[in-house]
C-alpha positions in Angstrom: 27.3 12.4 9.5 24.3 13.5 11.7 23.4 9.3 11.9 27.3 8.9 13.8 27.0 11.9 15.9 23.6 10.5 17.0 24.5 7.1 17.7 27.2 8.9 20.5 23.1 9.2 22.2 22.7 5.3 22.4 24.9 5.1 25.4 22.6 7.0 27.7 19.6 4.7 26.4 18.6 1.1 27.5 17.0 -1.3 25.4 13.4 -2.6 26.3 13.8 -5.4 28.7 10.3 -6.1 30.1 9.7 -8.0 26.8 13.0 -10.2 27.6 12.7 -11.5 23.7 13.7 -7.4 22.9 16.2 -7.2 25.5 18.8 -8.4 22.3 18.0 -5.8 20.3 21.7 -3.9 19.0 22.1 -1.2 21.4 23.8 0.6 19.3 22.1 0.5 15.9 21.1 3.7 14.2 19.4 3.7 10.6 17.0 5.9 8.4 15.2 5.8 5.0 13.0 8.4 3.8 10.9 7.7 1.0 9.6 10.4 -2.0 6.2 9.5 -3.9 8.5 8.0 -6.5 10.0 5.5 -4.6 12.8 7.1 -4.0 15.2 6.7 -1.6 17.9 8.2 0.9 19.2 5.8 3.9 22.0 6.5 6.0 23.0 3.4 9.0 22.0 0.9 10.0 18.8 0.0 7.6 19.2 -3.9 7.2 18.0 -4.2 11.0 15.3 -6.0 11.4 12.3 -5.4 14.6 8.8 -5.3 15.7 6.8 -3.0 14.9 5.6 -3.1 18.5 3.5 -0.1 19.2 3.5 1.8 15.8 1.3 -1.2 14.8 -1.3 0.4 16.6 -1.8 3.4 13.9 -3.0 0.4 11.7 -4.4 -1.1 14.0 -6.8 1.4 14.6 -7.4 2.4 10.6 -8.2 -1.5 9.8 -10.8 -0.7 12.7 -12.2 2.0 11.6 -12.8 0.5 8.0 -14.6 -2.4 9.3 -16.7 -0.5 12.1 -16.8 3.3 11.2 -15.9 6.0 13.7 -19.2 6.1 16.0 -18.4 2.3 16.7 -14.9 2.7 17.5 -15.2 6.1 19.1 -17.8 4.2 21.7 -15.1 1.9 22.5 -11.9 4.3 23.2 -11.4 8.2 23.6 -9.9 10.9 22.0 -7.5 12.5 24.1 -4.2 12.4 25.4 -3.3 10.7 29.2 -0.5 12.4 30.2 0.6 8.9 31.4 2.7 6.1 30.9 1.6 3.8 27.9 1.0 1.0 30.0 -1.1 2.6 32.6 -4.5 1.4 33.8 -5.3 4.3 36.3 -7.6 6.6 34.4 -9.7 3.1 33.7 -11.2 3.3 37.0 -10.7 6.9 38.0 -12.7 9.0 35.2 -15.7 7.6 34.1 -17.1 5.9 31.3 -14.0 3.7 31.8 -12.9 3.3 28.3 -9.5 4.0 27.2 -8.2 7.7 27.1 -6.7 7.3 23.4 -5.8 4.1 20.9 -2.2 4.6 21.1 -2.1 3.7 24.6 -1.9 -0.2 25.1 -5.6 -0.6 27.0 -6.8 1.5 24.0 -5.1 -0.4 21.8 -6.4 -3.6 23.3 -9.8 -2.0 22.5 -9.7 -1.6 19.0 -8.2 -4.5 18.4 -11.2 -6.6 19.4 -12.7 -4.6 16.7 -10.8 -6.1 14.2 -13.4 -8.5 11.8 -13.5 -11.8 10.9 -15.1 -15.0 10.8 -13.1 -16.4 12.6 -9.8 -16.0 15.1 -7.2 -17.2 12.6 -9.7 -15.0 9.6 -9.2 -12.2 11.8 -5.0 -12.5 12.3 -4.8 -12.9 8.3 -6.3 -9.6 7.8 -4.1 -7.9 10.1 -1.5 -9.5 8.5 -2.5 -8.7 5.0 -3.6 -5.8 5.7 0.2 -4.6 7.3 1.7 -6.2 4.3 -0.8 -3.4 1.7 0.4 -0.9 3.9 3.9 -1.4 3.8 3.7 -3.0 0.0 5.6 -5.7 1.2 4.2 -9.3 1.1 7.0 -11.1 2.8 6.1 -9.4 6.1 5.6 -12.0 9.2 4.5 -12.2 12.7 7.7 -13.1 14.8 6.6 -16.2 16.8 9.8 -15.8 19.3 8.5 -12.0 20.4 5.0 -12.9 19.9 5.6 -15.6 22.3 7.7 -13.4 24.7 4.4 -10.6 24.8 2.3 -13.6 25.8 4.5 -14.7 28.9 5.4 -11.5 30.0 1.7 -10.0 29.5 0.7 -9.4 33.5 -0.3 -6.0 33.2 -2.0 -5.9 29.4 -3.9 -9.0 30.9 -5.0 -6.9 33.8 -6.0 -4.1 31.2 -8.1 -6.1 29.3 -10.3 -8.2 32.1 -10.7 -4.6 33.0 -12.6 -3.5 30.0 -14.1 -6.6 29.9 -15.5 -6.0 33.4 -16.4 -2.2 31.9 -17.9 -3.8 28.9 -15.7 -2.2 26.3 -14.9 -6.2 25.3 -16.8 -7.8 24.0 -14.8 -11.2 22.9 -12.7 -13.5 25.0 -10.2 -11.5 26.5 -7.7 -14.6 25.4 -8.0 -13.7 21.6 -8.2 -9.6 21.7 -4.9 -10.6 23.2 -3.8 -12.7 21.0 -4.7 -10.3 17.9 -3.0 -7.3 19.8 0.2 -8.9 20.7 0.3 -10.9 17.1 0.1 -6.9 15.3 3.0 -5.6 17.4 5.1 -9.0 16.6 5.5 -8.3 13.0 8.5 -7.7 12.1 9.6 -4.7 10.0 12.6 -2.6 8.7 13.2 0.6 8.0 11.9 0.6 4.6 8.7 -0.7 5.6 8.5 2.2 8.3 9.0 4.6 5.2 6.6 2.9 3.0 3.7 3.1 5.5 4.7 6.5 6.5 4.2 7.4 2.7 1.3 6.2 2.6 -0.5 8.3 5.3 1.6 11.5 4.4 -0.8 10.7 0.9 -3.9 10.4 3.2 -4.6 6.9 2.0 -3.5 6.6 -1.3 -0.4 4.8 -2.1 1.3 7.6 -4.3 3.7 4.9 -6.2 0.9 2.7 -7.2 -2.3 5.2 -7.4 -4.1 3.2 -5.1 -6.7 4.2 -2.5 -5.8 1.9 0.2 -7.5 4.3 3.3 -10.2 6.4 2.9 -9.0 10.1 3.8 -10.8 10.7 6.9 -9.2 7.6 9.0 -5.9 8.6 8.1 -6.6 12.1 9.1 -8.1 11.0 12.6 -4.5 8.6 12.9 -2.5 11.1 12.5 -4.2 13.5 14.8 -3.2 10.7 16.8 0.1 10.9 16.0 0.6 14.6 16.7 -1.0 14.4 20.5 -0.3 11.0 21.8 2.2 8.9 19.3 5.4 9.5 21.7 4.3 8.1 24.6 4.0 11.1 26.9 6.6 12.9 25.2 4.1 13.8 22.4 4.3 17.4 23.6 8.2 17.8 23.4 8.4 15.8 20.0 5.3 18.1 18.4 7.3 21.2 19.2 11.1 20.0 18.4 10.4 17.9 15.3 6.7 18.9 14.5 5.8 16.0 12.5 2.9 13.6 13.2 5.3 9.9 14.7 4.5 6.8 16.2 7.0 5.2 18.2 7.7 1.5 19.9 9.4 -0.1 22.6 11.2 -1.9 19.5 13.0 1.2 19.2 11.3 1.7 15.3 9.6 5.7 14.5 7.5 6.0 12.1 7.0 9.7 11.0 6.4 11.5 7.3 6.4 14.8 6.3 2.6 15.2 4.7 2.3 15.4 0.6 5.6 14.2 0.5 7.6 11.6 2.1 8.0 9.3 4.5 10.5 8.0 6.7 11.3 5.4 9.2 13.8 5.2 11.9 15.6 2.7 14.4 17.2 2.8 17.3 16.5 0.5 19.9 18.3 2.1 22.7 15.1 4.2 24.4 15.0 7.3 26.8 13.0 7.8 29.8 9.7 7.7 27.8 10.4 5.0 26.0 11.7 6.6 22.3 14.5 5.6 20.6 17.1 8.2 22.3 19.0 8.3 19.2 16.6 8.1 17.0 14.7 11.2 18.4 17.6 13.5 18.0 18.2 12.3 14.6 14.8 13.8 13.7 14.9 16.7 15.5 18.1 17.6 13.6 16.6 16.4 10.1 13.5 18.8 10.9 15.3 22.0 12.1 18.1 21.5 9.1 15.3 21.7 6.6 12.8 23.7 8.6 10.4 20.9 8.2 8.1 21.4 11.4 4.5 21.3 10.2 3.2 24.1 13.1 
């Protein structure tokens, strides 16, 4: 019931356009599965669509980072606070000195940590993303979608100009070409809800997959992601989602959500018609009514 009175939202929302290859996502599609530490389910909507992870790949992102360079390395690279601007904003680069990135949820931060990202080599480095995504969600048939990959690359002016500014700064330290090519490559996977869930589960367990047993994360990254989540994972709309849902979420243009409830569950959400800030408008109220119907709010 709450999924079809939300969906009446997706009319006031557009889908992302700037990325023209998600410009056909469904307007009006709604969908939700939350996920216990059994495997158990409950999905309501519409749950067999398919999208890019876009930027709630930058949660993992940023842990496979911080296992292969610890937090002093990373921490160097990209801040720890909250911009108060758009995601795609460069202006704080230049304005407030070091220069590095405010947060790694925004995209230049993002772009930062993911020339982090190990490997021997360039295509080394993309099959540990890739396998590392697929652990996460416990789903080995996960793929990079070549169409939106290759709509990211075309339509990449303004990440471009973002990352020949760090490399002017310093903060890159590899061809600006391939950081681009891993961070555009992470946010063309393509997911469903299930997946969202899965991954949610695993953080709301700090690391340990609680269906399998298996320490995937060490505790402390998953703790600094989700601080992450709380303060900057909604765009600049962090603020409004901390105190009307209360749960630690990561959102993308996509129109996916990634939240969790901690010790217990995790959910994912779609709904690619987006607000103002760029959240799935449907999506957003779908959670806010799920948290304040079972008092769920973690403040």
């Amino acid at each position: 019931m709450w999924v079809e009175q939300c969906k009446q939202q997706c009319h006031g929302g557009k889908v992302a356009s700037y990325i023209p290859e998600l410009a056909k996502g469904n307007k009006q599609a709604l969908g939700i599965v939350m996920m216990d530490a059994y495997g158990e389910q409950c999905s309501a909507g519409d749950i067999q669509t398919v999208f890019t992870l876009q930027s709630i790949s930058k949660v993992f992102s940023l842990l496979l980072a911080l296992m292969d360079n610890g937090e002093e390395i990373v921490f160097h690279k990209v801040g720890m606070e909250p911009t108060g601007d758009s995601f795609n904003s460069m202006l704080k680069l230049e304005l407030v000195q070091p220069g590095i990135p405010f947060n790694p949820l925004i995209n230049a931060g993002a772009i930062a940590v993911s020339s982090l990202i190990q490997g021997s080599s360039q295509k080394h480095k993309l099959e540990r993303v890739l396998q590392f995504f697929r652990k996460c969600a416990h789903n080995d048939s996960l793929q990079f979608n070549e169409q939106v990959y290759q709509s990211e690359l075309h339509s990449a002016d303004l990440n471009r100009s973002m990352a020949y500014f760090l490399k002017d700064n310093g903060v890159l330290e590899h061809s600006v070409d391939d950081v681009l090519d891993i961070y555009f490559r992470h946010c063309s996977i393509d997911v469903s809800v299930k997946d969202l869930a899965r991954m949610g589960l695993l953080l709301a367990y700090n690391g340990t997959d609680p269906i399998t047993g298996e320490q995937l994360i060490p505790k402390r990254y998953v703790q600094i992601a989700k601080s992450f989540m709380v303060t900057c994972g909604m765009y600049n709309a962090s603020g409004q989602f901390a105190i009307q849902v209360g749960l630690p979420a990561k959102s993308g243009v996509s129109g996916g959500i990634l939240t969790l409830i901690p010790g217990a569950i995790g959910i994912g959400v779609v709904g690619p018609a987006l607000n103002s800030k760029g959240n799935s408008i449907a999506g957003v109220e779908l959670l806010e009514k799920l948290s304040n119907a079972y008092d769920l709010s973690m403040f």
